[in-house]
C-alpha positions as CSV (number, residue, x, y, z in Angstrom):
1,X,8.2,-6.6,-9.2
2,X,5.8,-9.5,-9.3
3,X,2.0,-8.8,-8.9
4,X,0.8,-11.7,-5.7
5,X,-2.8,-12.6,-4.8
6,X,-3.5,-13.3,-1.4
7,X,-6.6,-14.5,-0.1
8,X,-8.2,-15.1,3.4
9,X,-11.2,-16.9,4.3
10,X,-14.4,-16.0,6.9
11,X,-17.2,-17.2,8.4
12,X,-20.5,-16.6,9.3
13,X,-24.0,-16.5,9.9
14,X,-26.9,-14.9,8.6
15,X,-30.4,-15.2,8.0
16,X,-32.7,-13.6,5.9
17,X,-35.4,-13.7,3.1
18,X,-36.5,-12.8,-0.1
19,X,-39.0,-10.7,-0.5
20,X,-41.7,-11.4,-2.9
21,X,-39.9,-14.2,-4.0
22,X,-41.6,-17.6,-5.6
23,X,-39.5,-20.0,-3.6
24,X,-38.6,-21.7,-0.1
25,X,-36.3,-18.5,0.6
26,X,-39.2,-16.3,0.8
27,X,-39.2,-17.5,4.5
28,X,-36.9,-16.3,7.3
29,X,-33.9,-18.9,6.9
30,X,-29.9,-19.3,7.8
31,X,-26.9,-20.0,6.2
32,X,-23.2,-20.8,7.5
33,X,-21.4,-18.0,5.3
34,X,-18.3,-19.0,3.9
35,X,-16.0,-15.7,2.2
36,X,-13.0,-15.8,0.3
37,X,-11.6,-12.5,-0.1
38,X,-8.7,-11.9,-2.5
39,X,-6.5,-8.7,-3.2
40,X,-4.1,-8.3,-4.7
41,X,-0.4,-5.9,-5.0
42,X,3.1,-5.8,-4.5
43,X,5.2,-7.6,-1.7
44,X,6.8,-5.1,-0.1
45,X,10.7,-5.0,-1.1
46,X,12.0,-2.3,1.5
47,X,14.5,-4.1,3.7
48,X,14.0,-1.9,6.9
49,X,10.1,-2.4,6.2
50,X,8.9,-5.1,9.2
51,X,6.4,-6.5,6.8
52,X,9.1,-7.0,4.5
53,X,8.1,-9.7,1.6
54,X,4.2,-9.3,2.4
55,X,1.4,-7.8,0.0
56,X,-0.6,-7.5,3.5
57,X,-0.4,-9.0,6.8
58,X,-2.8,-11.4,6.9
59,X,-3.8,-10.4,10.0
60,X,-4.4,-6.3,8.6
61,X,-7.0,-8.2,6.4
62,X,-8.3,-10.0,8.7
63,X,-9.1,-6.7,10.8
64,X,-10.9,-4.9,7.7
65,X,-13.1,-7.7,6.7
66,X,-14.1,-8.8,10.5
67,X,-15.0,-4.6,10.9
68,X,-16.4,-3.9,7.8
69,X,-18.2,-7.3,6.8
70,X,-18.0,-10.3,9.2
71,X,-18.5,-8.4,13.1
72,X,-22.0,-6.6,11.4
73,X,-23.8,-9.4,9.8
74,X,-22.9,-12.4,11.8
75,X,-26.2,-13.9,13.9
76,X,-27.7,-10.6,11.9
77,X,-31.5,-11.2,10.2
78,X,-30.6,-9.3,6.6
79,X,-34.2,-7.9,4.8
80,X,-35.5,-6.2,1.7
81,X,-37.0,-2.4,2.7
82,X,-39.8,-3.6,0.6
83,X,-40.5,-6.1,2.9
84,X,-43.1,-5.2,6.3
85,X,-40.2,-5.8,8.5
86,X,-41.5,-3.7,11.2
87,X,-44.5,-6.0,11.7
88,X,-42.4,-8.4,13.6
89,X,-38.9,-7.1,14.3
90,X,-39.6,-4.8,17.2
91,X,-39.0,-7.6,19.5
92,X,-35.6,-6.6,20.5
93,X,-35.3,-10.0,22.7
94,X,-35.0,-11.6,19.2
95,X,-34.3,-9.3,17.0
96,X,-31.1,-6.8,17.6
97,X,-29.6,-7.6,15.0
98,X,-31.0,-6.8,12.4
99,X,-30.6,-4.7,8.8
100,X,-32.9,-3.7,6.2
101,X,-31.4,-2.8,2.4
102,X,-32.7,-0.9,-0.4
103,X,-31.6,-4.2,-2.5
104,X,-33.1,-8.1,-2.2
105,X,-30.8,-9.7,0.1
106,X,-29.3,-12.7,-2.1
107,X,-25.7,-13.9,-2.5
108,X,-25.5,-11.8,-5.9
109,X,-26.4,-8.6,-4.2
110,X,-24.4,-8.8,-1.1
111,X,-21.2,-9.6,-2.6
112,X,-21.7,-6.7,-4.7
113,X,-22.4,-4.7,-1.6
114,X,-18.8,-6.6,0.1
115,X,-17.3,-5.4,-2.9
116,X,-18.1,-1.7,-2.3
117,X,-17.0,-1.9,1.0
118,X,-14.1,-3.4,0.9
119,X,-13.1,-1.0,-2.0
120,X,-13.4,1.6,0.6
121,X,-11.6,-0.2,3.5
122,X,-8.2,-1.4,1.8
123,X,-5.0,0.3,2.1
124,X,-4.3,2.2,-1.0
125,X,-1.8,0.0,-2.6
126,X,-4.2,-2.9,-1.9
127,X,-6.4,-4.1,-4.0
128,X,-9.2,-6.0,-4.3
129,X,-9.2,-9.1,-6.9
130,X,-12.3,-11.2,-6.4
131,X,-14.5,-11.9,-3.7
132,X,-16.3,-15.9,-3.1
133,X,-19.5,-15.7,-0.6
134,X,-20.6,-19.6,0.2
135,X,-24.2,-19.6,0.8
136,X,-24.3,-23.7,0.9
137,X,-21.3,-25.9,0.6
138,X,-22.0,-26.0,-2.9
139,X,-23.4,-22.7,-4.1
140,X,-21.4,-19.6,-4.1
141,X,-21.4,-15.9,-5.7
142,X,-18.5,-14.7,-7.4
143,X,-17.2,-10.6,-7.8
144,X,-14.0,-10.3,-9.6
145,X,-12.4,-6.8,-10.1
146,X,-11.5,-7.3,-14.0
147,X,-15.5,-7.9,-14.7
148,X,-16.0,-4.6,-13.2
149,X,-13.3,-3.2,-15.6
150,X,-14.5,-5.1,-18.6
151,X,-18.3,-3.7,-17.7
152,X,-17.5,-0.4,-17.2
153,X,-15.8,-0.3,-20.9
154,X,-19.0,-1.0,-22.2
């Protein structure tokens, strides 16, 4: 049987800034998150099976990457641990949502992060292909699966 990709889309936002960094985005900033998550397996060919001819029901997706991913970081303020964070995020009128990382919070490094989660979260006989996070309308990160593969050989 035929291997099928399926992908779903999300969106959200975040803000956040990078620490120590040179640039504009060393300031607290937004961005309207736009992720394309693709896996990837077998439709299912058991006739008595109510998801008969599906690799996953869109809507099975849609529940781990809103759980995992999209209901935790959406309206969330995303920071390095490096950073002083404490000095102004105990204002819990403002600040609620917020999470702190081991890791510089760029596109690069929380796709990765998506990645491992996701990993986690799918069905067994799910899996993941690539992953898209928008951080403008015309700058994204990319994660595919078969880079992983093709690193880890190395």
């Amino acid at each position: 049987m035929s291997i099928v990709r399926v992908t779903k889309i999300f969106r959200f936002e975040m803000a956040h800034a990078l620490w120590g960094y040179d640039g504009l985005c060393k300031n607290i900033h937004g961005h309207s998150y736009i992720l394309k998550v693709t896996v990837s397996g077998k439709p299912i060919d058991e006739p008595a099976d109510i998801k008969l001819g599906m690799v996953i029901d869109f809507g099975d997706l849609k529940r781990v990457v809103n759980k995992n991913i999209v209901d935790i970081f959406d309206h969330s303020l995303v920071l390095s641990t490096k950073a002083p964070v404490h000095k102004f995020t105990d204002i819990p009128e403002m600040f609620d949502r917020k999470m702190w990382f081991d890791f510089q919070p760029t596109a690069e490094n929380l796709i990765i992060y998506f990645a491992e989660i996701l990993n986690r979260e799918l069905p067994r006989d799910i899996h993941l292909h690539s992953i898209r996070l928008y951080e403008t309308a015309n700058s994204y990160a990319e994660w595919f699966a078969e880079d992983q593969l093709a690193n880890d050989a190395r």
